[in-house]
C-alpha positions in Angstrom: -21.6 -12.2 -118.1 -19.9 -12.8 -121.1 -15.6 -12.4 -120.7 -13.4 -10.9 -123.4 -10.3 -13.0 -124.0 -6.9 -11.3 -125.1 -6.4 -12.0 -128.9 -2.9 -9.7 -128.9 0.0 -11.0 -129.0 3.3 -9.4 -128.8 3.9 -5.9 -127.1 0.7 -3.6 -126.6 -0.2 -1.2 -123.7 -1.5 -2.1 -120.9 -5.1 -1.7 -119.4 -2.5 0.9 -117.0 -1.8 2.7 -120.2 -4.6 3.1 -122.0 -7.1 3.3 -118.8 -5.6 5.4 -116.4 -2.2 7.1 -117.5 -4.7 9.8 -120.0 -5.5 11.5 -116.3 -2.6 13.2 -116.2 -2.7 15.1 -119.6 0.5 14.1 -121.0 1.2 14.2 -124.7 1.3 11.1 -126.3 4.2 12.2 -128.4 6.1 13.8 -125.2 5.7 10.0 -123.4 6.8 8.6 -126.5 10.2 11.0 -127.3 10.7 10.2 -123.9 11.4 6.5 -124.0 8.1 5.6 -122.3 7.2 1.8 -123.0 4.7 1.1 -120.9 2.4 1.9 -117.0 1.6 -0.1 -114.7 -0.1 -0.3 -110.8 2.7 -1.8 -109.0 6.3 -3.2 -109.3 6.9 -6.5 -108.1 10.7 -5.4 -106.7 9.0 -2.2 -105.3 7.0 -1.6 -101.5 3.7 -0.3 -102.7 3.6 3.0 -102.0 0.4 4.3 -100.2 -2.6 5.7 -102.0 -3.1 5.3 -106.2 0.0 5.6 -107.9 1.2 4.7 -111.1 5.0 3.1 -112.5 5.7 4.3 -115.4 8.3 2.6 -117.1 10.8 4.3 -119.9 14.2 3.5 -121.6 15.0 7.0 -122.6 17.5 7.6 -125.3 18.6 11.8 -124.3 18.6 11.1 -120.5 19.4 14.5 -120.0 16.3 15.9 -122.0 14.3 13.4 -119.8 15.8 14.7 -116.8 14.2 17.9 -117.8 10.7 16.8 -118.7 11.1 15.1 -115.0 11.5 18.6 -113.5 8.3 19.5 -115.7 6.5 16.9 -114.3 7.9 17.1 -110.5 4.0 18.1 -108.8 3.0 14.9 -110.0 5.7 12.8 -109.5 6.0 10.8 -106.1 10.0 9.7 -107.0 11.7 7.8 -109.8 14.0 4.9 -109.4 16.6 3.2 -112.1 17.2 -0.3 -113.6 20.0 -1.4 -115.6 20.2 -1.3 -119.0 18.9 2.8 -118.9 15.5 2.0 -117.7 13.7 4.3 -115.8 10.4 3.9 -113.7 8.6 7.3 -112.7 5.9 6.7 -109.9 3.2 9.4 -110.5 0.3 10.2 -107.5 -3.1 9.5 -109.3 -5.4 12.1 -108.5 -7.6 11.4 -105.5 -10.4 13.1 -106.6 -10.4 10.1 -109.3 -9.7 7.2 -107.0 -13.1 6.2 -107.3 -12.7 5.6 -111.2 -9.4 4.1 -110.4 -11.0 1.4 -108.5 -13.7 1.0 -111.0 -10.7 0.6 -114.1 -8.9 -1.8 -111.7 -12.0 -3.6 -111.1 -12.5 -3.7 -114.7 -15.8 -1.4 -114.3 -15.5 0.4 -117.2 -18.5 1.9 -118.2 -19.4 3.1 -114.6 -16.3 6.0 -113.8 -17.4 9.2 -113.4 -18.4 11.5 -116.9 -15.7 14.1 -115.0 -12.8 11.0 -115.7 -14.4 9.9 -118.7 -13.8 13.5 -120.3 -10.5 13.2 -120.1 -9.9 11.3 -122.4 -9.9 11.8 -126.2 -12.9 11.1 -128.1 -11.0 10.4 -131.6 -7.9 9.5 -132.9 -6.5 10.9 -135.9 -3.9 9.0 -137.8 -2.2 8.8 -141.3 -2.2 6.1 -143.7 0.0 6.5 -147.2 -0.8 10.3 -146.8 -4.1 10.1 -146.1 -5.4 11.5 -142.8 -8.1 9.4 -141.1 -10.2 10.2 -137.5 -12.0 7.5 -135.4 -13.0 7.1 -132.0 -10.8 6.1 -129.4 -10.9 3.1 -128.4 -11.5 4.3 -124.7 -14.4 6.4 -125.5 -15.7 3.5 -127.8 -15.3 1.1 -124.2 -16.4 4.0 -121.6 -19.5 4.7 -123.6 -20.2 1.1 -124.5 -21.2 2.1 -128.5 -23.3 -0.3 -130.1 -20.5 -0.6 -133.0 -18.0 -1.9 -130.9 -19.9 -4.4 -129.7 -21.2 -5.6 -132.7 -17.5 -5.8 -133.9 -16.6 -7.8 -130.4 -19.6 -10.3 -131.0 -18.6 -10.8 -134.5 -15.1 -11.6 -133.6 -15.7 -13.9 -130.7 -18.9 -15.0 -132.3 -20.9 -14.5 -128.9 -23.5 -12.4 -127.9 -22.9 -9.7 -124.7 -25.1 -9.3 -122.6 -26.4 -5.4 -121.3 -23.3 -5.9 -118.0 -20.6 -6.7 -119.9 -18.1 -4.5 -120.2 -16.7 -3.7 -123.9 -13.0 -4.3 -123.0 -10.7 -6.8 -121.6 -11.3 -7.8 -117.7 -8.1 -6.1 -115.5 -5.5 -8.8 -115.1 -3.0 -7.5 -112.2 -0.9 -9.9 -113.0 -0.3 -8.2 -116.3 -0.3 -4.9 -114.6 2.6 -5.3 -112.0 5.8 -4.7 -113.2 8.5 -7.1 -114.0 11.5 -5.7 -114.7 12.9 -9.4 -115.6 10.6 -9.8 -117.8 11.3 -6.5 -119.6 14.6 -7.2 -120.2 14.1 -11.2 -121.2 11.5 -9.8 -123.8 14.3 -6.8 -125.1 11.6 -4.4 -125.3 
């Protein structure tokens, strides 16, 4: 089995993000006018709590409109917990009818969750470019539904050929999905 190396640099989701987060059906826009920076499966200065969970981390700017969306979100929510520097981790309680697609993700499985996880997630992505509004697929659709087109646009990157059990995305690194607050704050983000 061929394995997709990380060509990104700099700050970008993580697999937490962009994988699992979608579950829970919150605006994009409302995570993002909230501070949010990134998710994550664990926090290295945190006991795991039992059961799927996720940290997500945010730096909100109006802590007191955040405090609000937190009441919003409260069913959800297993508790919250503050850093320095205004950071914020909320610890969400990932559905259990979906634990078996969060194993799959955090096995880097893909392809194989459930159609019921897989639809919900967008299929396209709309954005604007010098006034111009464009749509493509999302990039998790493109990698649950392992579309010829991405592949062919992986091979010709890497300049290898994937074979039918590969999986269209990069392989789950924990170590990238633990939270380190340290590291946060070293990186300013």
């Amino acid at each position: 089995m061929t394995e997709i190396k990380d060509p990104f640099q700099g700050k970008s989701l993580t697999t937490t993000s962009l994988f699992l987060l979608p579950v829970f059906g919150i605006d994009n826009k409302v995570l993002s006018g909230n501070g949010f920076i990134n998710g994550y499966i664990g926090d290295i200065n945190e006991t795991q709590p039992e059961g799927n969970v996720l940290f997500c981390l945010f730096q909100p700017v109006d802590v007191d409109a955040f405090n609000l969306w937190l009441d919003k979100i409260e069913d959800i929510t297993l508790y919250d917990y503050d850093y320095e520097d205004g950071y914020v981790v909320v610890v969400l309680k990932f559905p259990k009818e979906f634990d078996a697609d969060y194993k799959l993700i955090t096995e880097g499985k893909y392809s194989r969750t459930s159609k019921a996880f897989q639809g919900l997630f967008p299929k396209t992505i709309e954005f604007q470019v010098d006034g111009v509004l464009y749509s493509t697929e999302h990039i998790t659709y493109r990698v649950f539904n392992k579309l010829p087109a991405l592949k062919k646009e992986i091979e010709e990157y890497y300049e290898v050929t994937l074979d039918k059990d590969t999986e269209y995305y990069l392989a789950f690194n924990p170590e990238k999905e633990i939270l380190n607050i340290l590291t946060i704050m070293e990186e300013g983000l």
